[in-house]
LOKEMAR-473262 format. One line per 8 residues: number of its first residue (from 0); their letters; for each residue y, z, x of N, C-alpha, C, O. Coordinates in pm, whole numbers, always signed. Layout:
residues N
NUM	A	Y Z X Y Z X Y Z X Y Z X | ...
***
This chain:
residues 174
0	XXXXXXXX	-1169 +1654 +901 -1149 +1596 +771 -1224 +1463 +767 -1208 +1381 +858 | -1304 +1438 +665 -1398 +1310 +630 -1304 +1227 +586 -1231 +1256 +491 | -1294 +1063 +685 -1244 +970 +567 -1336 +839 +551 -1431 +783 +606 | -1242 +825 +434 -1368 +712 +435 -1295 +585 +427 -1175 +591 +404 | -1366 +438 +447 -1322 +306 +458 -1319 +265 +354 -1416 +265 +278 | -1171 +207 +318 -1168 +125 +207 -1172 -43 +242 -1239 -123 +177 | -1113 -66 +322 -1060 -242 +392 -1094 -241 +547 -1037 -157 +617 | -1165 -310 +592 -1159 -337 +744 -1037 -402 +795 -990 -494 +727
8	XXXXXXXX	-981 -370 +902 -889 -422 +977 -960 -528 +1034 -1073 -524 +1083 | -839 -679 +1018 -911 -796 +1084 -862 -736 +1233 -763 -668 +1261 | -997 -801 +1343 -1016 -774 +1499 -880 -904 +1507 -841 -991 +1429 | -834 -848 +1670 -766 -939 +1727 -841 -1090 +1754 -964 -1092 +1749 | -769 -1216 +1783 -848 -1330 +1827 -958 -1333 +1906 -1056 -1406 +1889 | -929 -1197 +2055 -1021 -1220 +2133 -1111 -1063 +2122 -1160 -996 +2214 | -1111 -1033 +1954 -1213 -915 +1980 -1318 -941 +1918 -1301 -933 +1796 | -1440 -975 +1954 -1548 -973 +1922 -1628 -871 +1847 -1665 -890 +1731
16	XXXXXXXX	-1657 -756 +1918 -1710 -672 +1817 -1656 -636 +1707 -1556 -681 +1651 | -1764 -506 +1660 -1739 -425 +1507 -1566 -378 +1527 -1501 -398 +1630 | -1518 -317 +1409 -1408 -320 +1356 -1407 -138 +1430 -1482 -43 +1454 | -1297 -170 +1438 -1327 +5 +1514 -1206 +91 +1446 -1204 +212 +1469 | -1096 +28 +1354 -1029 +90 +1284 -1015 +38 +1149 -1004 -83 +1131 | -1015 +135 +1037 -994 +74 +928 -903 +150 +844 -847 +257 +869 | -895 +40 +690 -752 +138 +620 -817 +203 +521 -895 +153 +441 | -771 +358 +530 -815 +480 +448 -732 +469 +302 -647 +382 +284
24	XXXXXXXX	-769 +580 +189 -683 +612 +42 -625 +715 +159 -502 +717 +154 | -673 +792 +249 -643 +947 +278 -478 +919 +389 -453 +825 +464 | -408 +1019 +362 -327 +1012 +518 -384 +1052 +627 -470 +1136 +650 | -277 +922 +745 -352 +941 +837 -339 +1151 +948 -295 +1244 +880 | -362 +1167 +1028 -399 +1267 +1095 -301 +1309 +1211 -297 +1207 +1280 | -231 +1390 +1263 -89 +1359 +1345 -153 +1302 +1457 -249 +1353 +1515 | -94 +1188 +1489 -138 +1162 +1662 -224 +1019 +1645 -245 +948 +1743 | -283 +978 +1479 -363 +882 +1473 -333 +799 +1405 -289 +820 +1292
32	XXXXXXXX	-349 +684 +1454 -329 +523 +1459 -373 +452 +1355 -488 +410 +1364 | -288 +417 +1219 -355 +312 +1130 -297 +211 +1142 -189 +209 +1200 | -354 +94 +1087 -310 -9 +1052 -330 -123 +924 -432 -189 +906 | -211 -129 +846 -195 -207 +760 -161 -361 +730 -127 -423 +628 | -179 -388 +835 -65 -522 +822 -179 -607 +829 -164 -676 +728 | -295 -652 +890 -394 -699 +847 -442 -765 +723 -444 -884 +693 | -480 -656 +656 -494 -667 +500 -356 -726 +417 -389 -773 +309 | -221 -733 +442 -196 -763 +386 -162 -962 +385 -224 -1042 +456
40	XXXXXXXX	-76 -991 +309 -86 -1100 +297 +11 -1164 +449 +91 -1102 +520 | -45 -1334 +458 +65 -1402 +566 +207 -1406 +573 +269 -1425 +469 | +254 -1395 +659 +371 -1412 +676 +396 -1527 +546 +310 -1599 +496 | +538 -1518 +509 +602 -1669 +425 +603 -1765 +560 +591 -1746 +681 | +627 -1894 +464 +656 -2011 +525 +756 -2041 +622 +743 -2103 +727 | +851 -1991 +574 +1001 -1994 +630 +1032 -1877 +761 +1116 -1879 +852 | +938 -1789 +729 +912 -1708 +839 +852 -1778 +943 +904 -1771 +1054 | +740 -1853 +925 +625 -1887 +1009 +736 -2060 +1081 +711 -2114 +1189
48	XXXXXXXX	+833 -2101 +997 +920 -2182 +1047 +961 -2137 +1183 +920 -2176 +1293 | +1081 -2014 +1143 +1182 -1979 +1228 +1115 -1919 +1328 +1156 -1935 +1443 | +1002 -1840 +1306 +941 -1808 +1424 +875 -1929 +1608 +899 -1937 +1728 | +784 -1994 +1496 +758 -2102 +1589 +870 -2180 +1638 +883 -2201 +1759 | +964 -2230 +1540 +1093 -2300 +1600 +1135 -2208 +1714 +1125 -2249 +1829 | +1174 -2105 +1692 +1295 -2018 +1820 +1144 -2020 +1923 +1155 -2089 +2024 | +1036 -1964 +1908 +931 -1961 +2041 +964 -2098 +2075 +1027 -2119 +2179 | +918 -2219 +1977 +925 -2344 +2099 +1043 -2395 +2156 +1057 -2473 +2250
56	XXXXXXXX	+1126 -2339 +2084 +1289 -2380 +2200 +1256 -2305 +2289 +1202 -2369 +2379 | +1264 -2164 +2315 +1291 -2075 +2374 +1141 -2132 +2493 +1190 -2160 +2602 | +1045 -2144 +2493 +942 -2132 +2561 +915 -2305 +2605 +825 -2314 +2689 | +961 -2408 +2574 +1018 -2572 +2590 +1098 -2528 +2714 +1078 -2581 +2823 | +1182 -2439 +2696 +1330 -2466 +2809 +1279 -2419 +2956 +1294 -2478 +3063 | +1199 -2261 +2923 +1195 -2165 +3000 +1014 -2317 +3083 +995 -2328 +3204 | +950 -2376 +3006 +860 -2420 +3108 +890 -2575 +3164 +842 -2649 +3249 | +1000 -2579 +3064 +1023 -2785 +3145 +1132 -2695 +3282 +1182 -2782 +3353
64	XXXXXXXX	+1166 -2580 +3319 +1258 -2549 +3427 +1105 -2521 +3524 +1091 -2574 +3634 | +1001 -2435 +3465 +929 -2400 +3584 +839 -2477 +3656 +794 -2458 +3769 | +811 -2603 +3545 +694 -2673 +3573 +732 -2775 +3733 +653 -2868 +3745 | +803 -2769 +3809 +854 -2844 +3876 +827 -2735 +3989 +895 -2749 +4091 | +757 -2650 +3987 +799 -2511 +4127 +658 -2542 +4211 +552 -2481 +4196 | +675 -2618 +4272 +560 -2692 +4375 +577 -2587 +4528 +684 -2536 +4562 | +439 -2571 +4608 +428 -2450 +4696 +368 -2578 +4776 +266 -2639 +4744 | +442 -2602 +4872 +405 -2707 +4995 +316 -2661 +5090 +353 -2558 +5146
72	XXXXXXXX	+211 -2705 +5125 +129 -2604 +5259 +182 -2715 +5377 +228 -2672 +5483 | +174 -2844 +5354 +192 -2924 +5464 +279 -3023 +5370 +338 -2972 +5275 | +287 -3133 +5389 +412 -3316 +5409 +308 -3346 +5341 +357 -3419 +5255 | +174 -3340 +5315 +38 -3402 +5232 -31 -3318 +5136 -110 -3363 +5053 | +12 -3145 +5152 -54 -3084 +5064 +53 -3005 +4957 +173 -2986 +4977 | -16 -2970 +4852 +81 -2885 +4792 -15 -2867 +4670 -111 -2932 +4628 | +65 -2721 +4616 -15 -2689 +4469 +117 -2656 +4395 +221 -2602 +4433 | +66 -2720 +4246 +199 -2745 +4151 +144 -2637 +4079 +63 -2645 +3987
80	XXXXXXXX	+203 -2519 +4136 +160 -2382 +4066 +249 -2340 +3965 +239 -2228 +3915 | +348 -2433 +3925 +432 -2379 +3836 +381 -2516 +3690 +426 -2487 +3579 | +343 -2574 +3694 +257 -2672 +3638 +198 -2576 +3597 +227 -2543 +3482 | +97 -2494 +3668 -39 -2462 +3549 +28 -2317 +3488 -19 -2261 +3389 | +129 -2273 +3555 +197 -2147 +3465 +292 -2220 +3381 +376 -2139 +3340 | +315 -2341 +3335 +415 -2343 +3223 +345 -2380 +3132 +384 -2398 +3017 | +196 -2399 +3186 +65 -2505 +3068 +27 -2362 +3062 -14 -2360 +2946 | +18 -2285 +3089 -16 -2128 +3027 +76 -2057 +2956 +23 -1973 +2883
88	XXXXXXXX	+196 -2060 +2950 +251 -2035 +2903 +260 -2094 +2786 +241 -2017 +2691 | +290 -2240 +2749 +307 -2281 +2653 +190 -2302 +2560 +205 -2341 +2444 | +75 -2273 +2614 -71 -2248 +2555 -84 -2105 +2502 -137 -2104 +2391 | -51 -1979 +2551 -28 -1870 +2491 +112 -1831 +2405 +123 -1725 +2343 | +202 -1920 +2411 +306 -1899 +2275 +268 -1943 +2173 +287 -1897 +2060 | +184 -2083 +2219 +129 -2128 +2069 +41 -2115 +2005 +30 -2162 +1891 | -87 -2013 +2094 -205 -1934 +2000 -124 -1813 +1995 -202 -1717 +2000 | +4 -1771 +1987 +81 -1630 +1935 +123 -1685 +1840 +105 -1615 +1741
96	XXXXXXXX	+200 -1836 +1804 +243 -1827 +1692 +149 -1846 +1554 +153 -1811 +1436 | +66 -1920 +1639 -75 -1958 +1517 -130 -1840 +1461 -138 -1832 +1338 | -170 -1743 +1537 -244 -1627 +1524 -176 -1549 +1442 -218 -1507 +1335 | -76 -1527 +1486 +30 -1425 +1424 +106 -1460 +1275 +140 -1374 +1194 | +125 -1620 +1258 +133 -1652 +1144 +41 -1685 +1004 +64 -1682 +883 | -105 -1724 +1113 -204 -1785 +1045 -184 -1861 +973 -190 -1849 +850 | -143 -2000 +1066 -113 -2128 +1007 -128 -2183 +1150 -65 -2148 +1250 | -240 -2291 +1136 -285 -2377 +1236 -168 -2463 +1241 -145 -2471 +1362
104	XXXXXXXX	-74 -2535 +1176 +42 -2606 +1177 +96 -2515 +1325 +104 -2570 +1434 | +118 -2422 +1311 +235 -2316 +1346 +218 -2311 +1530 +305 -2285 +1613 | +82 -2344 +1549 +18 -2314 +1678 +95 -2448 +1744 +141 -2460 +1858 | +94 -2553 +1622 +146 -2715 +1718 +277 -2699 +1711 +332 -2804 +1746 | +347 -2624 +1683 +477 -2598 +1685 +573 -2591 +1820 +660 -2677 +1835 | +554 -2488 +1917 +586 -2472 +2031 +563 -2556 +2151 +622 -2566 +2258 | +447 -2621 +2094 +454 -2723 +2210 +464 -2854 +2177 +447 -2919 +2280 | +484 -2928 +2078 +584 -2989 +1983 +700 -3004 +2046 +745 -3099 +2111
112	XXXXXXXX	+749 -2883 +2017 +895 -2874 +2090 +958 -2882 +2221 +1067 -2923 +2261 | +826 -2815 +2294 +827 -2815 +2434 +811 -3003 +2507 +859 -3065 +2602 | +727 -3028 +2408 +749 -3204 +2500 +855 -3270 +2429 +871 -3372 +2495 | +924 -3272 +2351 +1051 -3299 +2263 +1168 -3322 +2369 +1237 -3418 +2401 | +1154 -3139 +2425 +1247 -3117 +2524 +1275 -3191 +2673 +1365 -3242 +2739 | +1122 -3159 +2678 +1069 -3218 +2812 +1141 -3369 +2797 +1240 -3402 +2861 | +1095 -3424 +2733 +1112 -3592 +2701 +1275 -3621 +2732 +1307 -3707 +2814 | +1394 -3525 +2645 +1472 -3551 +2650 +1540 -3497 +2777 +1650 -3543 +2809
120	XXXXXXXX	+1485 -3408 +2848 +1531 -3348 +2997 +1503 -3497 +3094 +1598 -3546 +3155 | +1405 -3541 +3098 +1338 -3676 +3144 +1431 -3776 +3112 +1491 -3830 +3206 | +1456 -3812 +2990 +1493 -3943 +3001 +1648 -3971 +2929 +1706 -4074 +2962 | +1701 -3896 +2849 +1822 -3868 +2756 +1957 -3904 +2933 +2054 -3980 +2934 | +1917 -3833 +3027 +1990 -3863 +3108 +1954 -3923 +3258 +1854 -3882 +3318 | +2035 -4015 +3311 +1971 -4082 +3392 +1954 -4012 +3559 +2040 -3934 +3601 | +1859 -4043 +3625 +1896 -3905 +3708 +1856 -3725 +3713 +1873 -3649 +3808 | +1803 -3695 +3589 +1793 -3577 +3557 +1685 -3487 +3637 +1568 -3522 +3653
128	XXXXXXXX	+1731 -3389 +3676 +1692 -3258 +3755 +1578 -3159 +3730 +1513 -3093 +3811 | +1572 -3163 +3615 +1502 -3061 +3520 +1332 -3153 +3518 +1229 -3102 +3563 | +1338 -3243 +3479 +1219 -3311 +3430 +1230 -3491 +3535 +1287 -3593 +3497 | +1162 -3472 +3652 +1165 -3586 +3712 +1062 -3632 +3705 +964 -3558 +3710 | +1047 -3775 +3690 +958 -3895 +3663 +920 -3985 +3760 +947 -4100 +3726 | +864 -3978 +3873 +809 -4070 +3936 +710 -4053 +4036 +657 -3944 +4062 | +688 -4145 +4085 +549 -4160 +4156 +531 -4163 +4303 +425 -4186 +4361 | +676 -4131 +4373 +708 -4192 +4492 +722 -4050 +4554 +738 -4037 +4675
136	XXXXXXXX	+716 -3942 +4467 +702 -3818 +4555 +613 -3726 +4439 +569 -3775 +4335 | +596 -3570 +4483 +504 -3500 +4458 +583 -3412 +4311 +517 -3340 +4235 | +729 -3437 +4296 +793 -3342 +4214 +788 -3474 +4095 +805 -3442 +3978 | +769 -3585 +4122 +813 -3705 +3998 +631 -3670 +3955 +604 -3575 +3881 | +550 -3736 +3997 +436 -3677 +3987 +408 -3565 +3888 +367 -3569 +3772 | +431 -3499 +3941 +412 -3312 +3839 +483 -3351 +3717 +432 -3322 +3609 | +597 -3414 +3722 +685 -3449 +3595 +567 -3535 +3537 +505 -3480 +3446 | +548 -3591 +3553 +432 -3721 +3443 +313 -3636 +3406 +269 -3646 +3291
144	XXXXXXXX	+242 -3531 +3512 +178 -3460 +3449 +154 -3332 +3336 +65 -3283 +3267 | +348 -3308 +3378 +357 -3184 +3274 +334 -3270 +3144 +268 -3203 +3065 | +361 -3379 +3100 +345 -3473 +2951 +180 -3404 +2939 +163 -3314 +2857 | +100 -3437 +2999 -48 -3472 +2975 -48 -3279 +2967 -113 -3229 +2875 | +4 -3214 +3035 -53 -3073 +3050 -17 -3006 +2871 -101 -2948 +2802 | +82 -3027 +2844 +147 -3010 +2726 +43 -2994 +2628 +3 -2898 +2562 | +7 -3135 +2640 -65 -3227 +2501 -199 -3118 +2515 -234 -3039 +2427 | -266 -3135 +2656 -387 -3061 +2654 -380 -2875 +2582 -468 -2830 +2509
152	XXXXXXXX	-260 -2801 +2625 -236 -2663 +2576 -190 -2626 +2400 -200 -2532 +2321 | -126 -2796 +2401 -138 -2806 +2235 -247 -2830 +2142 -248 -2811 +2020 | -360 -2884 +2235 -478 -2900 +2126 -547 -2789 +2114 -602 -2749 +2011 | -543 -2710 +2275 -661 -2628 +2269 -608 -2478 +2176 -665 -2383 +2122 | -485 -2519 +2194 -396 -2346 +2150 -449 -2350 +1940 -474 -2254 +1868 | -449 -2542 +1893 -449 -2591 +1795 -607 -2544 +1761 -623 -2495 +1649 | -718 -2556 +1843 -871 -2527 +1824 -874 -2370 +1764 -885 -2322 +1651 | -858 -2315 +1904 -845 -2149 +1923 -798 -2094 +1739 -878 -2047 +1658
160	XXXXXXXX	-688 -2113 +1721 -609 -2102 +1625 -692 -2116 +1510 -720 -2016 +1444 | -745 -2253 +1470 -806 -2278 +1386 -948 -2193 +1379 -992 -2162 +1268 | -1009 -2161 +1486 -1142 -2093 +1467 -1102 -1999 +1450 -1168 -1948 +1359 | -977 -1891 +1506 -950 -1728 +1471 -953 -1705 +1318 -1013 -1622 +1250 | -851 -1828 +1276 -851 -1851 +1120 -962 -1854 +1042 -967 -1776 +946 | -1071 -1944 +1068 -1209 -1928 +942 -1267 -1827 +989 -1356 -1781 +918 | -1239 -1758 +1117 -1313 -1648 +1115 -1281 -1501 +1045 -1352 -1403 +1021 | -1135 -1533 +1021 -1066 -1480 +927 -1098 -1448 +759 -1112 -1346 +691
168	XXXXXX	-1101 -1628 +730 -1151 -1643 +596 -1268 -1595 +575 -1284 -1541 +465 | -1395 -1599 +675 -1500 -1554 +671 -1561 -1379 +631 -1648 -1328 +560 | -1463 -1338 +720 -1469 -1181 +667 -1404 -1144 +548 -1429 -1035 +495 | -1301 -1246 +487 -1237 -1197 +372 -1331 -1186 +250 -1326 -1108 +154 | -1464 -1339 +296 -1511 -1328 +188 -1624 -1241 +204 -1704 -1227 +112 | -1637 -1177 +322 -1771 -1091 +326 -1888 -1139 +391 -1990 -1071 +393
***
């Protein structure tokens, strides 16, 4: 059965090529894969709220606990491997929420929240476990750097986001 293209499906963020599925007038075929949701319009506002809000609580808590998971080789060495998995993490929730909402706001959302948290794990109590601050060992350390790691996964998640977007607008207009 011949069909033919009415609307291209927008590609994912990281798909480069031609469009390899698109939306037909015809039904689809048993067993075969369309997709509509593309073409249609963005999420609402209030959607694109509650979404990013619950990711950046939810993804704030889960990386101010991991960012502290340091792998000692020696008393002088160590890799703060849970550092660059909570800066990945919180860098891929927030090009999911950007992308998925298509609202560059939406991308600074999660990690927004995530240093919010961080901040108040740090300093709201004196002493605190979760988010340590100092310079006199290797775990206070990682704490001062998760601040800077944050900021860096929030801009770039904020770039990403923004270019998926005009590349967006770009095909809309042809």
């Amino acid at each position: 059965m011949s069909r033919t293209a009415r609307t291209p499906v927008n590609p994912a963020p990281w798909h480069n090529g031609p469009e390899t599925e698109s939306v037909t007038d015809e039904p689809a075929e048993p067993g075969e894969i369309t997709s509509t949701t593309a073409a249609s319009a963005p999420p609402s506002t209030l959607s694109a709220v509650v979404t990013t809000v619950i990711t950046g609580l939810l993804i704030g808590s889960v990386a101010a606990v991991m960012h502290a998971n340091i792998w000692y080789l020696s008393e002088s060495v160590w890799l703060p491997w849970g550092l660059l998995f909570s800066g990945a993490l919180v860098w891929f929730a927030s090009v999911w929420c950007g992308t998925a909402t298509r609202r560059v706001w939406a991308a600074a959302v999660p990690g927004l929240l995530s240093y919010v948290l961080s901040w108040a794990f740090a300093y709201l109590k004196n002493g605190s476990a979760l988010v340590v601050t100092s310079w006199e060992a290797p775990i206070g350390m990682v704490g001062y750097a998760w601040f800077a790691v944050i900021f860096v996964a929030v801009m770039a998640a904020v770039i990403v986001t923004g270019r998926y977007i005009t590349k967006l607008r770009r095909q809309a207009r042809g």
